[in-house]
C-alpha atoms as a printed R data frame, in Angstrom:
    type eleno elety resid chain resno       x       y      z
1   ATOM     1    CA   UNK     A     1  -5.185 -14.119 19.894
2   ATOM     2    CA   UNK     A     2  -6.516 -16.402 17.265
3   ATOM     3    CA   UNK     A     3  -4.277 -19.126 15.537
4   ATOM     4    CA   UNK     A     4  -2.988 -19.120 12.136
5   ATOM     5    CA   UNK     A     5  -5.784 -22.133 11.271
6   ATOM     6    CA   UNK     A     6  -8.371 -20.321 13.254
7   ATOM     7    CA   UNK     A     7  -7.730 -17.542 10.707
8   ATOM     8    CA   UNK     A     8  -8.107 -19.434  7.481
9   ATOM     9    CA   UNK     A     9 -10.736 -21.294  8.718
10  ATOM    10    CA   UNK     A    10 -12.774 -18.231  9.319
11  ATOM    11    CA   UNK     A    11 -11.871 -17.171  5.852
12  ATOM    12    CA   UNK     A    12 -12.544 -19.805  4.314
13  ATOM    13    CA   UNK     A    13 -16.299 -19.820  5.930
14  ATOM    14    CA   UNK     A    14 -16.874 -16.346  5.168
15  ATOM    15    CA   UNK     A    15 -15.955 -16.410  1.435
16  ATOM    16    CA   UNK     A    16 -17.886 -19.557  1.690
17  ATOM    17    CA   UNK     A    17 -21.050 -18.174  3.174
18  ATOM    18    CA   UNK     A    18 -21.112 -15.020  0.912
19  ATOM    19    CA   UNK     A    19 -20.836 -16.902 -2.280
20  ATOM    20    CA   UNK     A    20 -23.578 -19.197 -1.384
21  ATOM    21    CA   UNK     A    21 -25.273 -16.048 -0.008
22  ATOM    22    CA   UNK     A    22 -24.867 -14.857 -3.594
23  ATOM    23    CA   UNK     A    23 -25.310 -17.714 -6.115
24  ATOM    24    CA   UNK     A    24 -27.232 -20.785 -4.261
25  ATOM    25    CA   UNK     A    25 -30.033 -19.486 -1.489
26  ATOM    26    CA   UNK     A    26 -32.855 -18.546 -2.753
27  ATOM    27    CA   UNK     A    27 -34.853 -17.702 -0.128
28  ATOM    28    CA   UNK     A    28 -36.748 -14.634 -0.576
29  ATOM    29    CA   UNK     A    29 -35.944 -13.065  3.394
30  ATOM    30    CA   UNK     A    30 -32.493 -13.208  2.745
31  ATOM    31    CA   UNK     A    31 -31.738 -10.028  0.452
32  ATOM    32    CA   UNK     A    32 -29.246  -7.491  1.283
33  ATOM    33    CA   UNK     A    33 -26.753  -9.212  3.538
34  ATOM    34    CA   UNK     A    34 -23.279  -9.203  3.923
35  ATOM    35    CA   UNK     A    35 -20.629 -11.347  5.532
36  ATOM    36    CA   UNK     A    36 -18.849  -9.009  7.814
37  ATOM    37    CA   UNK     A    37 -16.501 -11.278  9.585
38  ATOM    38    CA   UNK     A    38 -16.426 -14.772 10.959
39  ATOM    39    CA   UNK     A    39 -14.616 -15.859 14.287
40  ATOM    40    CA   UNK     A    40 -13.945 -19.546 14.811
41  ATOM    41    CA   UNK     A    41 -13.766 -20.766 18.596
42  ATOM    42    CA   UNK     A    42  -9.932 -22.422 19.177
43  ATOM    43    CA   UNK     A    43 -11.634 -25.972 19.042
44  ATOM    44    CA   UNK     A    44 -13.062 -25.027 15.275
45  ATOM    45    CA   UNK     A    45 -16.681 -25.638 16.916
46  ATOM    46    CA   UNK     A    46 -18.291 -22.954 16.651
47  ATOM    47    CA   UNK     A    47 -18.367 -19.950 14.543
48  ATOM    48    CA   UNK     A    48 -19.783 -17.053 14.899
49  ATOM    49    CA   UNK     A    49 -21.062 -14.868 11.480
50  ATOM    50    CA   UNK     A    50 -21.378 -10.968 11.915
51  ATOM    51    CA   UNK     A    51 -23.656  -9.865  9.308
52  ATOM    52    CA   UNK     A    52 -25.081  -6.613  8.014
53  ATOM    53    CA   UNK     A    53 -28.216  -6.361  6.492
54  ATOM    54    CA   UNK     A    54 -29.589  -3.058  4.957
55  ATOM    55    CA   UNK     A    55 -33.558  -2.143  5.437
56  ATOM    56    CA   UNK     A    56 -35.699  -1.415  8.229
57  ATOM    57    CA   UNK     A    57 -35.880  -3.386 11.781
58  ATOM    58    CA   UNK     A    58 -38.665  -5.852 10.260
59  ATOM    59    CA   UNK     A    59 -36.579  -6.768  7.153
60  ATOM    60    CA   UNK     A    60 -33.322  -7.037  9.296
61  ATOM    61    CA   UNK     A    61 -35.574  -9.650 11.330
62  ATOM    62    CA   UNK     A    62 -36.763 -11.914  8.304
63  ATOM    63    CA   UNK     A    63 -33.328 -11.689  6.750
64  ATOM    64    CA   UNK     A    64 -32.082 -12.985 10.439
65  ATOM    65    CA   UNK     A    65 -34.967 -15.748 10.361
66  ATOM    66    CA   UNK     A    66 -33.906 -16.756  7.007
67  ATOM    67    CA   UNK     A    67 -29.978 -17.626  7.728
68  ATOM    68    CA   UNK     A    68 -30.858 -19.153 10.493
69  ATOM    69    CA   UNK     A    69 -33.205 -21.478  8.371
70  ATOM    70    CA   UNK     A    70 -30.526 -21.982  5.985
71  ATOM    71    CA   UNK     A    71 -27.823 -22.664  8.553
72  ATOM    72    CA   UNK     A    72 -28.213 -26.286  7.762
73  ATOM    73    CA   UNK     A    73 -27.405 -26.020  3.327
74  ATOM    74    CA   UNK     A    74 -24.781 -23.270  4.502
75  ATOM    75    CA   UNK     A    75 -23.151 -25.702  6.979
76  ATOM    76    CA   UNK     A    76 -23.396 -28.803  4.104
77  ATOM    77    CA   UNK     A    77 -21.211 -25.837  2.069
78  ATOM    78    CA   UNK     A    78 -18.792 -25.424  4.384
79  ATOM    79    CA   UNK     A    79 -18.499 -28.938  5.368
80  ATOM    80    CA   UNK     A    80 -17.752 -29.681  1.155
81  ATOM    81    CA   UNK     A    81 -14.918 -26.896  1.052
82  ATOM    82    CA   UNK     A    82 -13.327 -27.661  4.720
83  ATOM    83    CA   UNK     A    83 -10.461 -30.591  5.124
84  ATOM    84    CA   UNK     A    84 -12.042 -30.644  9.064
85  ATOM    85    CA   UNK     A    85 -13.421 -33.888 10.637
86  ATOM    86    CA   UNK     A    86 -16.361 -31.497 12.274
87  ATOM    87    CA   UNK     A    87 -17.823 -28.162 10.446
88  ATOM    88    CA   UNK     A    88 -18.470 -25.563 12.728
89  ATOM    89    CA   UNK     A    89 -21.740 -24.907 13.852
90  ATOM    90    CA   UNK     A    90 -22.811 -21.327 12.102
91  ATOM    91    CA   UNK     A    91 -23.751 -18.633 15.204
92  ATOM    92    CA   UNK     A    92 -25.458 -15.551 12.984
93  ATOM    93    CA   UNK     A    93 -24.921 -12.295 14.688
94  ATOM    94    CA   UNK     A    94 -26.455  -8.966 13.379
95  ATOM    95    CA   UNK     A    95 -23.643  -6.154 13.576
96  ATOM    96    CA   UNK     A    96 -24.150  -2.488 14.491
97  ATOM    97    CA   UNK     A    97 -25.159  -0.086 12.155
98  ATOM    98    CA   UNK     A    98 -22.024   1.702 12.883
99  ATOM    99    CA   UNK     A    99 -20.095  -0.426 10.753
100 ATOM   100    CA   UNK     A   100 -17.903   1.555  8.272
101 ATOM   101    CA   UNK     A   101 -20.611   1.471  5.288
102 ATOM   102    CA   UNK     A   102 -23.614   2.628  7.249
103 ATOM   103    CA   UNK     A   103 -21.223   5.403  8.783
104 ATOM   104    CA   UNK     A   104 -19.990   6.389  4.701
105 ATOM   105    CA   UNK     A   105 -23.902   6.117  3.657
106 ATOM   106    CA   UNK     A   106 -24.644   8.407  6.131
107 ATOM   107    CA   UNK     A   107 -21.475  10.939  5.794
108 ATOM   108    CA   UNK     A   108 -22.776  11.257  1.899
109 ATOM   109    CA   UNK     A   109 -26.137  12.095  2.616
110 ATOM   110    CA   UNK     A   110 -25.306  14.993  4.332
111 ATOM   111    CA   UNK     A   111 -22.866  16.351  1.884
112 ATOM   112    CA   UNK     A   112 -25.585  15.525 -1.127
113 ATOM   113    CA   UNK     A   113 -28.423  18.057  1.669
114 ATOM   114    CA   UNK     A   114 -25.269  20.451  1.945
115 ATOM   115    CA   UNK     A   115 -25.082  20.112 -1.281
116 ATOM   116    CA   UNK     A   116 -28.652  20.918 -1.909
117 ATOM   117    CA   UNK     A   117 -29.110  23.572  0.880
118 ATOM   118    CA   UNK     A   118 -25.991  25.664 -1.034
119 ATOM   119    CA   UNK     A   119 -27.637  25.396 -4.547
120 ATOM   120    CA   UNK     A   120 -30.862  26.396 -3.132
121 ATOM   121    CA   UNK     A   121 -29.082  29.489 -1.722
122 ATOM   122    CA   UNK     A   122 -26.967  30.637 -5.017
123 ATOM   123    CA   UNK     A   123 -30.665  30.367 -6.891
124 ATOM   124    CA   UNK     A   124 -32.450  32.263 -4.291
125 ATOM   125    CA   UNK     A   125 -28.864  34.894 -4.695
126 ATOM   126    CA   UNK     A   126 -29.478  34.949 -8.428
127 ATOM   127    CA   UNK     A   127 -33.110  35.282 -8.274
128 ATOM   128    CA   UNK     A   128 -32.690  38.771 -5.666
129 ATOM   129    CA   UNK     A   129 -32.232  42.106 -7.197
130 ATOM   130    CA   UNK     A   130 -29.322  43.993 -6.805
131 ATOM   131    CA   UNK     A   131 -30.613  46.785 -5.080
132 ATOM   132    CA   UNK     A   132 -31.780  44.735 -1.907
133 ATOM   133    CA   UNK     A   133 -28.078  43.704 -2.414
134 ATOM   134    CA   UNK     A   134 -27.160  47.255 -1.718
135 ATOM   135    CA   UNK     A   135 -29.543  47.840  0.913
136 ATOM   136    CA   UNK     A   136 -27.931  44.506  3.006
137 ATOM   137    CA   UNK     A   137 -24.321  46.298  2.926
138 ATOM   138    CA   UNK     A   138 -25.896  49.522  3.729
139 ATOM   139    CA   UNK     A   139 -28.044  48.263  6.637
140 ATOM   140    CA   UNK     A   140 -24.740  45.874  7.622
141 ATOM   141    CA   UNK     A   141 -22.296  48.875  7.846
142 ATOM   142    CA   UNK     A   142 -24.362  50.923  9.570
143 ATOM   143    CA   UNK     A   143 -25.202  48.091 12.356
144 ATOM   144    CA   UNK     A   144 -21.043  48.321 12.767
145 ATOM   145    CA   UNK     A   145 -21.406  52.194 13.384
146 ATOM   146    CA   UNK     A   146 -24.170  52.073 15.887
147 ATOM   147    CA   UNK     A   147 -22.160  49.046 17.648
148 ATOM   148    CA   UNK     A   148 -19.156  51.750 17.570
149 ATOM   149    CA   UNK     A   149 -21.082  54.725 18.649
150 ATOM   150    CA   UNK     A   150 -22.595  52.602 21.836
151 ATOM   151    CA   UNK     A   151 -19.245  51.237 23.227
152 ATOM   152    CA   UNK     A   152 -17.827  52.889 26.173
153 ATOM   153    CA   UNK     A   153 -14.717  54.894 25.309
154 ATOM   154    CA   UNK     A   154 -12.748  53.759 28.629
155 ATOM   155    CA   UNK     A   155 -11.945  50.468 26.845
């Protein structure tokens, strides 16, 4: 269970990491990252970062490189907005990519192929002449009678 001041302390770090994120790094390995959460040890020591970055396994490694080359500025940040004697030392961990907006990203790329697969169908409906139309019910309801005519009576 974490402390009321363990609790502001880790949002004050996160809000402070993202805006610097945002407006004051510019190094060119850190694009596409976001401050997930922060948890401060009970000391106010440590803290470790969960952050998500978008992209592929190699850009998820430079971004990774690049916070932890800018853990120094982002600590000198932290250290200006905190009213601590010691600023925690910044612990960057990459989270899952089952966190809730990988999970969405994913959920609406299948509706958009749904999506696609069911307008492909309606043209390809459109596009069919009536008569085959026909033919489909015809062939369908007779496949029912020969399905009747083979079961066994006894059921």
């Amino acid at each position: 269970m974490f402390s009321r001041r363990q609790l502001r302390v880790a949002e004050s770090i996160r809000q402070t990491i993202s805006q610097a994120l945002l407006r004051h790094l510019r190094d060119p390995r850190i694009q596409r990252v976001t401050v997930l959460n922060v948890e401060v040890s009970p000391d106010l020591s440590r803290a470790k970062v969960a952050v998500a970055i978008e992209g592929d396994e190699k850009k998820r490694a430079l971004a990774m490189a690049g916070l932890e080359s800018a853990r120094g500025a982002l600590q000198a940040r932290i250290a200006e907005n905190l009213q601590t004697k010691h600023t925690p030392v910044l612990n960057f961990v990459l989270d899952s990519l089952d966190s809730p907006a990988h999970q969405a990203e994913r959920a609406l790329e299948l509706i958009a192929a749904e999506n696609e697969r069911k307008r492909r169908q309606a043209e390809r409906a459109t596009q069919e002449p009536e008569s085959e139309t026909d033919n489909d019910q015809e062939s369908a309801e007779s496949e029912l009678q020969v399905a009747d005519n083979n079961r066994p009576d006894n059921l």
